[in-house]
N, C-alpha and C positions, 0 to 999 in steps of 0.2 A: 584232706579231710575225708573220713571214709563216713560215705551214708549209708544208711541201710538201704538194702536190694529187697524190696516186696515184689518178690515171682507171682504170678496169678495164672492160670493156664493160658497156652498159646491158643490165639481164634484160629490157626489151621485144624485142631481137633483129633492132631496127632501125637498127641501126650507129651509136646514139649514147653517152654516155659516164657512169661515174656517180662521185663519190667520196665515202666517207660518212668522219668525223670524230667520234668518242667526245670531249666537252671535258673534262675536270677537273671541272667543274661539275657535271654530269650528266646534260648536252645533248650529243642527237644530230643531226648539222647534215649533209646533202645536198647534192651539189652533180651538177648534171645538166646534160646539153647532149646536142642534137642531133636527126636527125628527131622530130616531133613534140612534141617539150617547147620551152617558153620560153629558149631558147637554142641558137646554131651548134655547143656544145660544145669551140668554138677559142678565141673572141674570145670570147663571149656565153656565160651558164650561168642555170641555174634553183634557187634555194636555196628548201631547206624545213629547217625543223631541230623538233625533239619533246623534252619528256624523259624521260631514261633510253632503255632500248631500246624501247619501244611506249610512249611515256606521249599525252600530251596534245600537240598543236601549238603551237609557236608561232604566233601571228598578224602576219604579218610585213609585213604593206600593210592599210592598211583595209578592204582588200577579202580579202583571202585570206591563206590560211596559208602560203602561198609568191611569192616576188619572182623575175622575169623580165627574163630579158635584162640582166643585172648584169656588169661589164666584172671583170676577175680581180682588179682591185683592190678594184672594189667587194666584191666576194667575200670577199676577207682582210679588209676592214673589217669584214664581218657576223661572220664567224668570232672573231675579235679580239672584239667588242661583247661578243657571248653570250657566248664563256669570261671574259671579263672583271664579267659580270651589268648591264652597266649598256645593252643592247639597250633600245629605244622598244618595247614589245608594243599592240599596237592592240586595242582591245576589242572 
């Protein structure tokens, strides 16, 4: 299901973009772009998602708790995976 992405500016103040997603689940999912972060914030975004409002990270590449540089579709997949429960979490 694709949602809408409401971008609002990024709190670093560097003219990049952020939008965060509460799931049904009880995942909170990131989506960022723009100077400095793993994404142009146009084409390209940076996801991190937790749960609840402060819990725990997901681990979302083997190496980190956040994926870079993901195209908008790649985006709603990730979104899609997590509210659905059945996201790959890496140990």
């Amino acid at each position: 299901m694709k949602r809408e992405l409401n971008f609002l500016p990024h709190a670093n103040g560097m003219g990049g973009v952020q939008c965060k997603i509460k799931t049904d689940n009880g995942y909170t999912i990131s989506i960022v772009g723009g100077p400095g972060l793993y994404g142009d914030g146009k084409t390209t975004f940076e996801v991190g998602a937790w749960e609840g409002d402060k819990g725990d990270w997901l681990k979302l590449s083997p190496y980190d708790t956040v994926v870079g540089h993901r195209t908008i579709a790649e985006v709603h997949q990730i979104i899609d995976d997590i509210s659905n429960g059945v996201f790959k979490q890496y140990d």
